[in-house]
C-alpha positions in Angstrom: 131.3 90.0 47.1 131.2 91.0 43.4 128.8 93.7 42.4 126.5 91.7 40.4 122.8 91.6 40.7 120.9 89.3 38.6 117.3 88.9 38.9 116.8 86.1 36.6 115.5 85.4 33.2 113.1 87.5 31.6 109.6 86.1 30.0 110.5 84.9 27.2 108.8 86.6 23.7 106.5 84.8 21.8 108.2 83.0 18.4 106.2 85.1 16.4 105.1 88.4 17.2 104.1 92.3 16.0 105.0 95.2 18.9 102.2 97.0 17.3 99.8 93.9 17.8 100.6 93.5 21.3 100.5 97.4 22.0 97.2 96.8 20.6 95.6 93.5 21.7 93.0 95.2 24.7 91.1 96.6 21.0 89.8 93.2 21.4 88.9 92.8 24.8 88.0 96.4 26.1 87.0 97.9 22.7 85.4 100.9 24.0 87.6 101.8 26.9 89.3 105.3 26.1 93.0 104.2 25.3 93.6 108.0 24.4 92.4 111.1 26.0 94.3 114.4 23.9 93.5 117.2 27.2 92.4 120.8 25.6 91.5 123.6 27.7 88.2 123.5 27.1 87.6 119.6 26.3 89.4 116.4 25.6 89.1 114.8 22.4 88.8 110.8 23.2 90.3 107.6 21.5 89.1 104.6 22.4 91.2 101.4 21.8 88.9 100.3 18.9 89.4 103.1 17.4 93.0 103.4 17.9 93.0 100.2 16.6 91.5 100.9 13.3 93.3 103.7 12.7 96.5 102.2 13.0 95.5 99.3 10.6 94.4 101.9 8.5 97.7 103.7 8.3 99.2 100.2 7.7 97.2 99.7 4.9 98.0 103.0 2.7 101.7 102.9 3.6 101.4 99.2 1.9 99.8 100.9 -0.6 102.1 103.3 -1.4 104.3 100.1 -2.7 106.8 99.9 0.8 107.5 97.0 1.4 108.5 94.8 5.0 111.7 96.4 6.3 112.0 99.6 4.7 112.4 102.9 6.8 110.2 105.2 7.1 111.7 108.5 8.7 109.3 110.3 10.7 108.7 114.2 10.5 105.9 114.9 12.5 104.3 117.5 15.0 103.4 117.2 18.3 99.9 115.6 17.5 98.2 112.4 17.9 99.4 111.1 13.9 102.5 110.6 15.7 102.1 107.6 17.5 99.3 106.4 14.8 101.9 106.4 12.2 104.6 105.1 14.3 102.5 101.9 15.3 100.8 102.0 11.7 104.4 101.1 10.0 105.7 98.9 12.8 101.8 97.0 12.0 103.1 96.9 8.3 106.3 95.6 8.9 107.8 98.7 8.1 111.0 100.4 10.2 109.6 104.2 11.2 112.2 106.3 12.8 110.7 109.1 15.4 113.0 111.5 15.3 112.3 115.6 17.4 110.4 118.2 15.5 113.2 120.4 16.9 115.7 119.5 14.7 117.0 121.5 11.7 117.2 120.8 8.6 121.0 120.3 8.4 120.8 117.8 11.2 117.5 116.0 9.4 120.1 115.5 6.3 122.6 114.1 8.2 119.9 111.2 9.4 118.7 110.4 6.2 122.7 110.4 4.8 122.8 107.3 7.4 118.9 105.9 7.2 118.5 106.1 3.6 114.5 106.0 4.2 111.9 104.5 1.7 109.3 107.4 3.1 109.4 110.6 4.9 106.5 111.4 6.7 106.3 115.2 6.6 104.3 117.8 8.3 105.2 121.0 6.6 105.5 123.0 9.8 108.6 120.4 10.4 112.0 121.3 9.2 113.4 118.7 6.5 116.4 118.8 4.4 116.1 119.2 1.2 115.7 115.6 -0.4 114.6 113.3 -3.3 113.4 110.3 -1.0 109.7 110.8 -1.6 107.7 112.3 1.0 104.5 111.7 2.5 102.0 114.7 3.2 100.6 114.4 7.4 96.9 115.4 5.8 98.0 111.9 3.6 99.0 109.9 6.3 95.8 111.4 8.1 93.5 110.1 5.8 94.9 106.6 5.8 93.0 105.8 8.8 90.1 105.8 7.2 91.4 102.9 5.3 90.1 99.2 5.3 92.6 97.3 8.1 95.8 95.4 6.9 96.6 91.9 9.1 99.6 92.5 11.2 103.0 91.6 10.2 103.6 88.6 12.6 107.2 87.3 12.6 110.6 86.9 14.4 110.3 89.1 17.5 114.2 89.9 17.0 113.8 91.5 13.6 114.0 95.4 13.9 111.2 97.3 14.7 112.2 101.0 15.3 115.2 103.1 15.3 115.8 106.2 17.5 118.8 108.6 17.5 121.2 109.0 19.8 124.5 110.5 19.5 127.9 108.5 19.1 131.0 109.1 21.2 132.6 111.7 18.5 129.2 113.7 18.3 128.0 111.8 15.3 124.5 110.7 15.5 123.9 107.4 15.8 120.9 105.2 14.6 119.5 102.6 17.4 118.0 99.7 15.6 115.4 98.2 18.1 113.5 94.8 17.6 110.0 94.1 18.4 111.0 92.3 21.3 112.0 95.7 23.1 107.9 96.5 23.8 107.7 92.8 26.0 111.1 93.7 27.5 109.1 97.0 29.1 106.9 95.2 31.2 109.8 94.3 33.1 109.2 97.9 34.1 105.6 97.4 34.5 106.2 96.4 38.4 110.3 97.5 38.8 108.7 101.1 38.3 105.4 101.7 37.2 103.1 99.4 39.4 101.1 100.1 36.4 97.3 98.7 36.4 95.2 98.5 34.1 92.7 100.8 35.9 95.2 103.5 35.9 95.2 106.8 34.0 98.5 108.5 32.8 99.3 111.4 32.9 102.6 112.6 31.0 103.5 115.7 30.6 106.0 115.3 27.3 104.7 116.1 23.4 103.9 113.0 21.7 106.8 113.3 19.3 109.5 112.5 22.3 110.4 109.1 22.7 110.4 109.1 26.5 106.3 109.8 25.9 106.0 108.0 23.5 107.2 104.3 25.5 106.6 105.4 28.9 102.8 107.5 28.4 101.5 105.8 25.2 102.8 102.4 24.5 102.9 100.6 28.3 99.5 102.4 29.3 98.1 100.3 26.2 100.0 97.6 26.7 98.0 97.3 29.8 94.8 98.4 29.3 95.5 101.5 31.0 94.4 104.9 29.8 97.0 107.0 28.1 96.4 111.5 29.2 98.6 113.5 27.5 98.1 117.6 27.2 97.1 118.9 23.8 99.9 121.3 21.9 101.0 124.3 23.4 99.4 123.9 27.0 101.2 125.9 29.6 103.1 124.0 32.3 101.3 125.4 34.7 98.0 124.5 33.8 99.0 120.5 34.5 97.7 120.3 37.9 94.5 121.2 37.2 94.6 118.4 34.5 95.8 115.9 36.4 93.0 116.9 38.7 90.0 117.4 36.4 90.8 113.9 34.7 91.8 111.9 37.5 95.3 111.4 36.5 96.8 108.2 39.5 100.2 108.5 37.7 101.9 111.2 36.1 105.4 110.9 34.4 108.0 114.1 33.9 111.4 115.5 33.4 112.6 116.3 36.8 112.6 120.1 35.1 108.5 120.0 35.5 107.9 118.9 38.6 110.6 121.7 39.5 108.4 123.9 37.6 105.0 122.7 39.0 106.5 122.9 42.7 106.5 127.3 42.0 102.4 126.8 41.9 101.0 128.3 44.8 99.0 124.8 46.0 99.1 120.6 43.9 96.2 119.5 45.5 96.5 116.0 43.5 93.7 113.3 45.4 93.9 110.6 42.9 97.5 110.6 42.3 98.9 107.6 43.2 102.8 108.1 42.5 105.0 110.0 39.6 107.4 109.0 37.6 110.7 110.5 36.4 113.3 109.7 34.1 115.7 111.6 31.3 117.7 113.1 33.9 119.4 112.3 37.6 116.4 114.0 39.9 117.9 115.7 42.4 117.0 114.2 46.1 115.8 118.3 47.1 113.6 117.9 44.2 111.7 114.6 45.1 111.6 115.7 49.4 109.7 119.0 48.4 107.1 117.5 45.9 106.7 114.5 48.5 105.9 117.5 50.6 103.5 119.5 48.4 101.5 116.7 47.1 102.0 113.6 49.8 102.6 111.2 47.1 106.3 110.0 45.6 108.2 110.3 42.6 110.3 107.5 41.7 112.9 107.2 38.9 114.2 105.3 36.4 117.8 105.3 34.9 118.0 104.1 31.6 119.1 104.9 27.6 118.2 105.4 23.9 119.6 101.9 23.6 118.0 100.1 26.3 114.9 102.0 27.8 114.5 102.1 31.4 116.3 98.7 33.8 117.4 100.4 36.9 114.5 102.1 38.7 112.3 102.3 42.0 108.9 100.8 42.6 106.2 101.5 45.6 107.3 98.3 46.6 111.1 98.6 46.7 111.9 102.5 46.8 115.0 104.0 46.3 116.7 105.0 49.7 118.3 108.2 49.7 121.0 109.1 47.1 120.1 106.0 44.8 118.6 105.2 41.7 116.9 102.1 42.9 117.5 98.4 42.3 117.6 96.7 38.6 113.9 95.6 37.6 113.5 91.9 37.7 114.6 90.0 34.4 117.7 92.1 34.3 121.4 91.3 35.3 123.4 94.2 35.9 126.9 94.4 36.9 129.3 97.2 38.0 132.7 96.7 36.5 136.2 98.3 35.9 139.0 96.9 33.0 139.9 94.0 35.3 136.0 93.0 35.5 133.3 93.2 38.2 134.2 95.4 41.3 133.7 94.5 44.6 130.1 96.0 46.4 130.4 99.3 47.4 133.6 99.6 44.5 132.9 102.6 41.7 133.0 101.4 38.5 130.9 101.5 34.8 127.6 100.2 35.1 126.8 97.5 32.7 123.4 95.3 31.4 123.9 91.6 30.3 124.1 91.8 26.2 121.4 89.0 26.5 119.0 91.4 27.8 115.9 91.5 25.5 115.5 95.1 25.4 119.2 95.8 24.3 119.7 97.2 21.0 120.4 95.3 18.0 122.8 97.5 16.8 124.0 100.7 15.7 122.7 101.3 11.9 125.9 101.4 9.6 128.4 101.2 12.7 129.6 97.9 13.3 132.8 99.4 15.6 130.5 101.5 17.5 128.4 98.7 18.1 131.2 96.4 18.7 132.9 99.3 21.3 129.5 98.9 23.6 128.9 95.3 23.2 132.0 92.8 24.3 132.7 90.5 27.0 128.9 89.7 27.1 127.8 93.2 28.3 126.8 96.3 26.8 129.0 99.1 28.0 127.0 102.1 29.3 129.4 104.9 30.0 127.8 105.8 33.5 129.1 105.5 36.8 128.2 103.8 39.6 128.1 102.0 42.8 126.2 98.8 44.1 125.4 98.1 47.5 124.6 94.9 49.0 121.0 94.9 48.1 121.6 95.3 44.9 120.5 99.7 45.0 123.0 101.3 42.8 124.0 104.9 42.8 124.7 106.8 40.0 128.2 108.8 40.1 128.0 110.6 36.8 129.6 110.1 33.3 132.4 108.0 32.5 132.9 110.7 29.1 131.7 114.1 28.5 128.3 113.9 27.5 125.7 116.4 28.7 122.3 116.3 29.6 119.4 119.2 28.1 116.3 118.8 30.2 116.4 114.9 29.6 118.4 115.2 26.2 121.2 113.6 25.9 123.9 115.6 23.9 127.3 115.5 22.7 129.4 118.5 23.2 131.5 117.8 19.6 128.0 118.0 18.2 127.8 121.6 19.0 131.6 122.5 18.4 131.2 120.8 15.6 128.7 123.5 14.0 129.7 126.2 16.1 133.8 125.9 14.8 133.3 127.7 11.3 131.8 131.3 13.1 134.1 133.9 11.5 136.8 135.4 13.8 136.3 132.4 16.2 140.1 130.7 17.3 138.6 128.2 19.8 135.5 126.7 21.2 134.6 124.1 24.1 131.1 122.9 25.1 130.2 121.7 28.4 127.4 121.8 30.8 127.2 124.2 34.1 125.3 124.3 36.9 123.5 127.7 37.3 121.7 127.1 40.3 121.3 124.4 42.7 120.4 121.4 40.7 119.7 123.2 37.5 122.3 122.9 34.9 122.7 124.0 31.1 124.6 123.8 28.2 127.7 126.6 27.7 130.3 127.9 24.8 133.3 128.8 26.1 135.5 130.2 23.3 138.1 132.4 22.3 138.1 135.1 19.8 139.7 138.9 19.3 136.3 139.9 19.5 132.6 138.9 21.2 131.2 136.4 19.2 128.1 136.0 21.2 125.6 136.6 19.1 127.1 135.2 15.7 127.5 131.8 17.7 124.0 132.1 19.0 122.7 133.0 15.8 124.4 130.1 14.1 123.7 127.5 16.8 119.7 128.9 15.9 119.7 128.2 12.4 121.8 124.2 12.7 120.9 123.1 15.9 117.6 121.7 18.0 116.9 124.3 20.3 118.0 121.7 23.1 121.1 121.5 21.7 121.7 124.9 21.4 124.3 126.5 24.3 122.2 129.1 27.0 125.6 130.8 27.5 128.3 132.3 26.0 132.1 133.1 27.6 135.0 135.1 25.6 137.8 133.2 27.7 141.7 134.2 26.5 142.4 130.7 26.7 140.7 127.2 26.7 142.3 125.0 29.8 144.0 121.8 28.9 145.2 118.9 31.0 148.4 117.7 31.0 148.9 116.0 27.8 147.6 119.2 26.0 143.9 118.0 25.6 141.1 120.0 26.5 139.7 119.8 30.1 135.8 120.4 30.6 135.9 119.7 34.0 138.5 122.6 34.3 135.7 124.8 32.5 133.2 123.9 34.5 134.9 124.0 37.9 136.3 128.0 36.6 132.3 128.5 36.0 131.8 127.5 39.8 134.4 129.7 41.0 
């Protein structure tokens, strides 16, 4: 029996169609439900979907204004604040391209985006590091004032045209540009019962900043997509103080990084009664992790498996859950396959796990990088570089990475990113970058390097001033010499099994 699980065809996408207009369409039927609820410490400052609505027409209007025109990227370079997701669905509404990209990023890493984006518009809030640039940029305290602005019509059209682009990094540690078409926001309510259960009585809770795209999909665009109401905690709110939100404002989901509920399991007590179920994806949660918060709280955490270039399709659900040591079943729409070079394996076979290149949430393509694209997409699948292992009911565990990549607290990152501007440090002869585990199911990124000298603080420093902090290695090792396999390359698992020892 081939290990092959397909779940049948999608819904299919309306012919002509705006992801911000469907994100959107409750404005019409539950105006003045709150769509948005920004959680201070002292009060909560409330959106409600006609409002959101108008705001994001409003934003659609001025960047129109501004003389862009349907297609055109608009890079965004924003902080952690509600104009995030107004301008992102403000330019998708106009027709335009936005690309959210991390206010962590430095400015060497912002030129390198707009080398391959080539942006109409930045969006800038000065707080955020940009390169230095003549594409012409637009002020936040600008783009705030657009939503005061009369509404522009939606851009209706084909639902395959692109509609956003998010960064990922490429196989040689070269960022790559995911070119997403409206389509990709009605492929996520595949998710809506494969993991959510989402309702539209449901308030969510998610802990991320707005300006992350695993918030920004999974706590802002599905809650409104159903009619749900979206809580997310205002800037700079200690970790710590998220029970009590999720208590105080009646949170019945709440969706993480498996690194906060590990940090919300240290509070003395979660006494959570609304809470329905969690949610986690970013990162493989640890089976320790979801037995002690189904311990503390009495409710479950179920996870999602996914990537930059197709979201979330693997996942558990209240009504199938995962059983122990897997990620769940694929959602239903989705046809997912486990498969070597000769093809698909055998059930209960390891092997690469793959989604059907007709899925509608796929990718277009990787901006500027036809062979990158092509090396992902062939033999009608899209290629994901994981690991895995399908039983007979179609549950699939996840074995790990077929390359090197790492994972930052729900980041992925390329280790030849980090080489890459770590390998100019004077007196440095050799560095490596791999991640470690530091404690049980905690793990973080390391440079292993050689040198005549300690060069732990001239890396660190460096890795500061052109790398995301995420990015950016926790540890430092003077080795005398980096291990190599037997054709001479370098072997990370060598560095991280001698970390272990």
């Amino acid at each position: 029996m081939h290990a092959l699980f397909d779940q049948g065809p999608p819904p299919p996408c309306p012919a002509t169609f705006n992801l911000a207009a469907h994100v959107l369409r409750h404005a019409q039927d539950m105006p003045d439900k709150v769509a948005l609820a920004v959680l201070g410490p002292a009060r909560a400052e409330r959106w409600s979907f006609a409002r959101l609505e108008s705001a994001v027409r409003g934003i659609a209007t001025g960047l129109l204004a501004r003389g862009l025109a349907p297609g055109d990227r608009v890079l965004m370079r924003l902080g952690n604040t509600v104009d995030f997701p107004l301008a992102y669905l403000g330019s998708i509404a106009a027709g335009l391209v936005p690309v959210p990209t991390s206010a962590q990023l430095s400015a060497p890493e912002t030129a390198k985006q707009i080398d391959i984006l080539d942006p109409a518009l930045i969006l800038r809030d000065p707080e955020v590091s940009c390169a230095e640039t003549d594409v012409p940029m637009l002020p936040a305290q600008e783009l705030h004032d657009m939503a005061t602005l009369p509404p522009a019509d939606y851009a209706m059209g084909d639902p395959d045209r692109p509609a956003y682009i998010i960064f990922t990094s490429g196989t040689s540690g070269t960022p790559r540009a995911v070119v997403h078409a409206h389509r990709a926001i009605w492929a996520r309510q595949m998710m809506v019962e494969g993991w959510y259960e989402l309702r539209a009585s449901d308030r969510v809770l998610h802990a991320g900043a707005f300006n992350w795209t695993f918030t920004l999909g999974t706590g802002l665009m599905d809650p409104w997509a159903a009619g749900a109401t979206a809580l997310i905690p205002a800037p700079g709110t200690d970790p710590m103080m998220l029970p009590l939100l999720l208590k105080r404002h009646d949170a019945t989901l709440f969706a993480a990084a498996p690194g906060v509920f590990r940090k919300l399991l240290t509070a003395p007590a979660l006494s959570l009664p609304k809470l329905r179920h969690a949610l986690a994806a970013g990162e493989k949660l640890p089976e320790r992790l979801r037995d002690a918060w189904r311990d503390a709280t009495g409710t479950e955490i179920y996870e999602a498996y996914g990537m930059s270039e197709c979201s979330t399709f693997i996942s558990a659900s209240p009504g199938i859950p995962a059983r122990p040591g897997m990620l769940g079943r694929p959602q239903q729409g989705r046809k997912i396959a486990i498969r070597d070079e000769d093809g698909i394996v055998e059930i209960g076979q390891e092997g690469e796990i793959c989604i059907a290149d007709s899925d509608p949430g796929l990718m277009l393509e990787y901006l500027h990088a036809p062979e990158a694209t092509a090396a992902k997409r062939y033999d009608g699948w899209f290629h994901t570089g994981d690991l895995g292992r399908m039983e007979g009911d179609g549950q699939i565990a996840y074995l790990g990475r077929a390359d090197d990549m790492m994972n930052a607290g729900g980041f992925r990152v390329w280790p030849q990113e980090v080489e890459h501007a770590l390998h100019d440090v004077a007196g440095l002869t050799g560095i490596a970058v791999t991640d470690v585990e530091i404690k049980a199911d905690t793990r973080v990124i390391a440079a292993f390097y050689t040198a005549d000298q300690d060069l732990d603080a001239a890396l660190a420093g460096q890795a500061e001033a052109r790398l995301a902090r995420y990015k950016q290695p926790r540890l430092y090792r003077r080795l005398q010499t980096l291990p190599t396999g037997p054709n001479g390359k370098l072997s990370r698992r060598a560095l991280r099994d001698g970390f272990r020892a």
